[in-house]
C-alpha positions in Angstrom: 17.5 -0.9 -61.8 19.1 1.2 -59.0 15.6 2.0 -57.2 14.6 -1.7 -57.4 18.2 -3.1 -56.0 17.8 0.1 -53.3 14.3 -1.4 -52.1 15.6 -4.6 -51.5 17.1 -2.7 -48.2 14.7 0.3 -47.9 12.2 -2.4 -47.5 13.1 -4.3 -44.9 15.1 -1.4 -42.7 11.4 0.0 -42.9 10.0 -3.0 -41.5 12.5 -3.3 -38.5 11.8 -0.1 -38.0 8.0 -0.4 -37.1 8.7 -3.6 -35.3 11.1 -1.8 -32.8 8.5 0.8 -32.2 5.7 -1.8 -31.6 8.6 -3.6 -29.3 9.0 -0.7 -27.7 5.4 0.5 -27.0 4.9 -2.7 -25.1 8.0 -3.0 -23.2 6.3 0.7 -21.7 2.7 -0.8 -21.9 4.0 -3.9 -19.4 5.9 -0.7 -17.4 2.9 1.4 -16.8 0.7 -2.4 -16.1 3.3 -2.7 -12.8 3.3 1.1 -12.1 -0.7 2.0 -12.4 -1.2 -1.0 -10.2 1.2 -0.6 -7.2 0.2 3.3 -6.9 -4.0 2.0 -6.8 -2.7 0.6 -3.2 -2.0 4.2 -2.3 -5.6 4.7 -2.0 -7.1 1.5 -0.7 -9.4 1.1 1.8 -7.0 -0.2 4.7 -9.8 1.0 7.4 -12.2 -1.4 6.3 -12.4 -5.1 8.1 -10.3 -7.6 5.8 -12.3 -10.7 4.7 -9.3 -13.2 4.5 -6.8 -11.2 3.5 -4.7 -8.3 5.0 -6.4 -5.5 4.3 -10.0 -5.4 2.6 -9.3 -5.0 -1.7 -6.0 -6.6 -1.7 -6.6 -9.1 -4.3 -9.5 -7.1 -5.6 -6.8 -4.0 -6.2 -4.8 -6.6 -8.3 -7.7 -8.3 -10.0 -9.1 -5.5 -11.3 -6.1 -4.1 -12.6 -5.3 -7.7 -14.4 -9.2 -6.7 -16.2 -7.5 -3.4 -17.0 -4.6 -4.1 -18.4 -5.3 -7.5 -20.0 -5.6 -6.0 -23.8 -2.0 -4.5 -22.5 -2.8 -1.1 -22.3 -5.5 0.8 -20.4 -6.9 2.8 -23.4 -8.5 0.1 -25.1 -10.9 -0.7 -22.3 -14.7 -1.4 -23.3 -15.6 -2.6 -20.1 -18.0 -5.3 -21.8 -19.4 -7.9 -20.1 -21.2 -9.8 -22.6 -18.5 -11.3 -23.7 -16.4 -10.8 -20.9 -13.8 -7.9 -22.3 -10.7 -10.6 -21.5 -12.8 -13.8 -22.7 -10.0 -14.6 -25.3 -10.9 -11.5 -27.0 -8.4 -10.2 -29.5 -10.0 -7.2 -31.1 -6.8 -5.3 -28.9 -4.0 -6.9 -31.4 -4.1 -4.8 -34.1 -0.4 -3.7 -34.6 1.3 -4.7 -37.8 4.5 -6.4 -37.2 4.8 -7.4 -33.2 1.9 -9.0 -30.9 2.2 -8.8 -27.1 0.6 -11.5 -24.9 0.5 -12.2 -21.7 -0.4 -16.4 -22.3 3.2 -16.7 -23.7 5.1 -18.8 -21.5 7.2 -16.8 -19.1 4.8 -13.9 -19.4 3.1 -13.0 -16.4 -0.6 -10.2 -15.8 0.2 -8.1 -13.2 0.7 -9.8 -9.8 1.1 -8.0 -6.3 2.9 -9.4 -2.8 2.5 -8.1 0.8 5.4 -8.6 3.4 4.1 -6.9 6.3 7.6 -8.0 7.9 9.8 -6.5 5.8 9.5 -3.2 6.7 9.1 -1.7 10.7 9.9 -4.7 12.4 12.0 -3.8 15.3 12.3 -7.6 16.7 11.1 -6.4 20.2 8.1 -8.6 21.3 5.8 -5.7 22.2 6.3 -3.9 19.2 5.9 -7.1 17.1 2.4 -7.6 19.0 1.5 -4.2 18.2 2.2 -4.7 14.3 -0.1 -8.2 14.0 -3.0 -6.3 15.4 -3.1 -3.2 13.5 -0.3 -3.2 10.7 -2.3 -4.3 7.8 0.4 -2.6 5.0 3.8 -3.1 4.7 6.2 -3.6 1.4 3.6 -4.3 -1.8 5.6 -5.7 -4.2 4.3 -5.7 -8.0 5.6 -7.7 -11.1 4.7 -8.0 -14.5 6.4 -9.9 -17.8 5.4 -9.9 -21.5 5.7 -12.0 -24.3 5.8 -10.6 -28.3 6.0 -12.3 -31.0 6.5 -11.6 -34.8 4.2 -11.6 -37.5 5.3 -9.9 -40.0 9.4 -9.9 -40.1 11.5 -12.6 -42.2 13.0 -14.7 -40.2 16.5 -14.1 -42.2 17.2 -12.3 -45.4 19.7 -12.5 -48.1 20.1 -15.9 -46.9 22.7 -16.5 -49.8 25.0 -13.9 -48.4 24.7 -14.2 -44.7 22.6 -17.1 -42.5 22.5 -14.8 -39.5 18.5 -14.4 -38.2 17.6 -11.1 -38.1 14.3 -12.1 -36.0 12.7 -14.5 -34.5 10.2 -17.3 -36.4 7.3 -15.5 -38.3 3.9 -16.5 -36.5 0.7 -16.2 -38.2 -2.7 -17.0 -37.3 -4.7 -16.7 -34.3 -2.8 -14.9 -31.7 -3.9 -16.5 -28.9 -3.2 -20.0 -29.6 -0.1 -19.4 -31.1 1.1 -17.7 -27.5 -0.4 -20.7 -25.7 0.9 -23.4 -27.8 3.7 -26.2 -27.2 6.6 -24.8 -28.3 10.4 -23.8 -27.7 9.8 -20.2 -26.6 13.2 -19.4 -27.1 13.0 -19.3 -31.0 9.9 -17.4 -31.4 9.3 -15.3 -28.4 10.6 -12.2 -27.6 10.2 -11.7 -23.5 10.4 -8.4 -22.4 12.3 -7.3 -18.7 10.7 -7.6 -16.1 8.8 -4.7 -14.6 9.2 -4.5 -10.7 7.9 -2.3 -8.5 7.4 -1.7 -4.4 5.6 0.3 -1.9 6.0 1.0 1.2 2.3 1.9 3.1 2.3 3.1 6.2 -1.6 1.9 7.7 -0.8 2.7 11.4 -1.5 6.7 10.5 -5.0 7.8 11.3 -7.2 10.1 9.3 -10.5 10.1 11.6 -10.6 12.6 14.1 -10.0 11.4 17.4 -11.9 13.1 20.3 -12.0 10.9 24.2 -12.8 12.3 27.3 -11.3 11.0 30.4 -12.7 7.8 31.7 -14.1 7.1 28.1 -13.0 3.7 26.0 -13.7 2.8 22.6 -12.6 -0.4 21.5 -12.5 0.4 17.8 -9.1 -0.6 16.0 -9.1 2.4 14.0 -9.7 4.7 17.3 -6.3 5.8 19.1 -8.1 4.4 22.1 -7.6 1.0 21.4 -4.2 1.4 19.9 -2.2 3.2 23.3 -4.4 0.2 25.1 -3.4 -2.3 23.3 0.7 -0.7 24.3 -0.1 0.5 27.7 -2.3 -3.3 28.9 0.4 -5.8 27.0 2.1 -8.7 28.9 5.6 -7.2 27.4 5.1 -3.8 29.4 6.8 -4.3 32.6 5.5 -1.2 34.1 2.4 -2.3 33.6 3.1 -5.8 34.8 4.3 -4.9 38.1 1.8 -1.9 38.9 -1.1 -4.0 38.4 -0.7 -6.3 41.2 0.3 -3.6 43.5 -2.6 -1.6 42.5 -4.8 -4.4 43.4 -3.3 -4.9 46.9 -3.1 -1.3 47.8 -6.8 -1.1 46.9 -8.0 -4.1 48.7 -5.9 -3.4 51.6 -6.9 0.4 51.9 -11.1 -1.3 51.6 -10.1 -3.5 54.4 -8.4 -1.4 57.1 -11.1 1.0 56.3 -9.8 3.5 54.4 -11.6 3.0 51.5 -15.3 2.5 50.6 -16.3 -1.1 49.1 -17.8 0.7 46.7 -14.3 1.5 45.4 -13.3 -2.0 44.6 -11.4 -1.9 41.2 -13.1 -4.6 39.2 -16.6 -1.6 39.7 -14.6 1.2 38.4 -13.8 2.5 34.5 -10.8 4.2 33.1 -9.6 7.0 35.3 -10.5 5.3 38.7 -8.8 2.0 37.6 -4.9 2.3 36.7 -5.3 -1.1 35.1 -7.3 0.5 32.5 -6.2 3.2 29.9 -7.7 6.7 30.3 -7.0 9.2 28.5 -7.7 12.8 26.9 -7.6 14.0 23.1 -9.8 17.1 21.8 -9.2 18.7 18.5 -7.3 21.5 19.0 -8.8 25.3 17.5 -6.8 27.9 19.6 -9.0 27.6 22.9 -9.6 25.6 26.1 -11.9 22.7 24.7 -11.6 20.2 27.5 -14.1 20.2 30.6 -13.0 18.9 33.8 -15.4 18.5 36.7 -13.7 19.8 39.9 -16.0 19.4 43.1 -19.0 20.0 41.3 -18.2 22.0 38.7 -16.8 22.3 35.6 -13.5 24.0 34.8 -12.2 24.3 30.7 -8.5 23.4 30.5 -6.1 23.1 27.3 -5.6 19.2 27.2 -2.2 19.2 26.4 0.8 21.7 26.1 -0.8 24.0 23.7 -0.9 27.0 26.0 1.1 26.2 28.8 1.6 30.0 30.0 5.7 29.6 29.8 6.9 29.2 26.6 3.7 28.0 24.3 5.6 25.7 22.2 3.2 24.0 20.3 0.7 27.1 20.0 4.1 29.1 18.5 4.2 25.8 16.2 0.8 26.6 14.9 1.6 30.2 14.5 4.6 29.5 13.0 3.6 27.0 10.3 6.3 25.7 7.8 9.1 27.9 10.1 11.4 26.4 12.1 10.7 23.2 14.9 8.4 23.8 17.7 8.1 27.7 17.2 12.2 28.5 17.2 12.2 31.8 15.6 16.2 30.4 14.1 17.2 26.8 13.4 18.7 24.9 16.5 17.0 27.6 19.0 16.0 26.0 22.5 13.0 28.1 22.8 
């Protein structure tokens, strides 16, 4: 008699039990859903031209982590295509007492935002210009809900003594349609927090090595080239502005006194002999003079920036002194 009156409790804490376990597995299932997928844009392919969108893959990144995760959980995938492996398939809901779905209403897959303004914006005109030509990150926001539902629990118990619901309604049947179904969701849906996320990606860094001579242009977006150009040629820089002009009349009024040859007209010349185009240097740096200048017929090797400046070698002490203090200090704050 005592066992039997015992199991009319064991029972059912036993039950709750397993139901706050499955509740719990999917409340971390729709966590790892928002986390998997906002990290995937760590690695995306922001070099590559966008087709309608702000950086080639955004949707795709998204969209494929909706296929992914749309039996909950990334552990389950069959990658089937005949039927599609989210084609109202529900060999995933196996669990005993709580079903997750993402068709219950207020649920949501996996969905992903880009602000490219939120983040960097400095509202100054020639930086704004600079960040609608090559930003193509910014803050990725991710978000994702679910829905569970019961299927095994009582609704109440020991009605006669207390008339307090200890879950919500008992479903049965096809999971599926019951998630989908007209309905006040309120009574027998159980939707989880939501799980929000954001990243912050910083596209304007380059990872191809960059290597110009002087007098050399390259009008590639994902060449340095184009990127001081695009600074150094802009409307917004009043340096440039108000040298061009003058650079124009000194020119034409040094070819017409004489002083000059025609053949030096600007509008004939490339970077280095035309200030109103960008020239510049960059060689990969590996300890030794790697840049040839020609100097009246020959050719002379030079360090193209500061590396060895025969003073104080800051940045080749930097080098030496890798992961030690700024700029080759041998003590923090130093002014060497």
């Amino acid at each position: 008699m005592e066992t039997a009156l015992c199991m009319l409790v064991i029972i059912p804490v036993f039950m709750y039990a397993i139901f706050l376990d499955d509740l719990l597995r999917h409340a971390l299932d729709a966590q790892e859903t928002a986390v998997s997928t906002i990290w995937d844009y760590t690695v995306a392919d922001y070099a590559k031209t966008p087709e309608g969108e702000s950086f080639a893959g955004f949707g795709q990144i998204q969209g494929v982590a909706r296929l992914t995760y749309c039996d909950h959980e990334s552990g389950l995938d069959s990658y089937q295509t005949v039927p599609p492996e989210c084609d109202n398939d529900q060999s995933h809901h196996q669990e005993l007492v709580a079903h997750a779905c993402w068709l219950n209403p207020g649920a949501q897959q996996v969905q992903c935002t880009l602000n490219q303004q939120a983040v960097g914006a400095y509202g100054v005109t020639l930086h704004a210009a600079y960040m609608n030509q090559f930003n193509r990150g910014g803050l990725i926001r991710c978000s994702a809900r679910n829905g569970v539902q019961n299927y095994l629990l009582p609704k109440t118990l020991f009605s006669e003594f207390s008339q307090v619901d200890l879950a919500k309604e008992t479903k049965s049947g096809n999971v599926h349609t019951n998630a989908q179904a007209e309905r006040d969701v309120e009574k027998d849906t159980y939707l989880l927090p939501w799980e929000r996320i954001a990243l912050v990606t910083d596209t304007w860094a380059l990872t191809r090595e960059q290597s110009f001579e002087p007098g050399q242009s390259n009008n590639d977006p994902e060449r340095v080239y184009a990127r001081v150009s695009q600074l150094y040629t802009n409307g917004e820089n009043r340096g440039y502005t108000d040298m061009k002009p003058a650079a124009e009349a000194l020119v034409s009024a040094a070819i017409e006194d004489k002083l000059l040859s025609e053949d030096m007209r600007l509008d004939s010349q490339g970077p280095g002999d035309d200030p109103r185009k960008l020239s510049m240097s960059i060689k990969p740096q590996n300890g030794a003079p790697t840049q040839d200048i020609k100097q009246g017929g020959d050719s002379a090797s030079y360090f193209n920036n500061e590396w060895q400046d025969w003073d104080q070698d800051n940045n080749k002490a930097t080098y030496d002194a890798r992961a030690e203090y700024y700029m080759g200090c041998s003590r923090p704050g130093c002014k060497k």
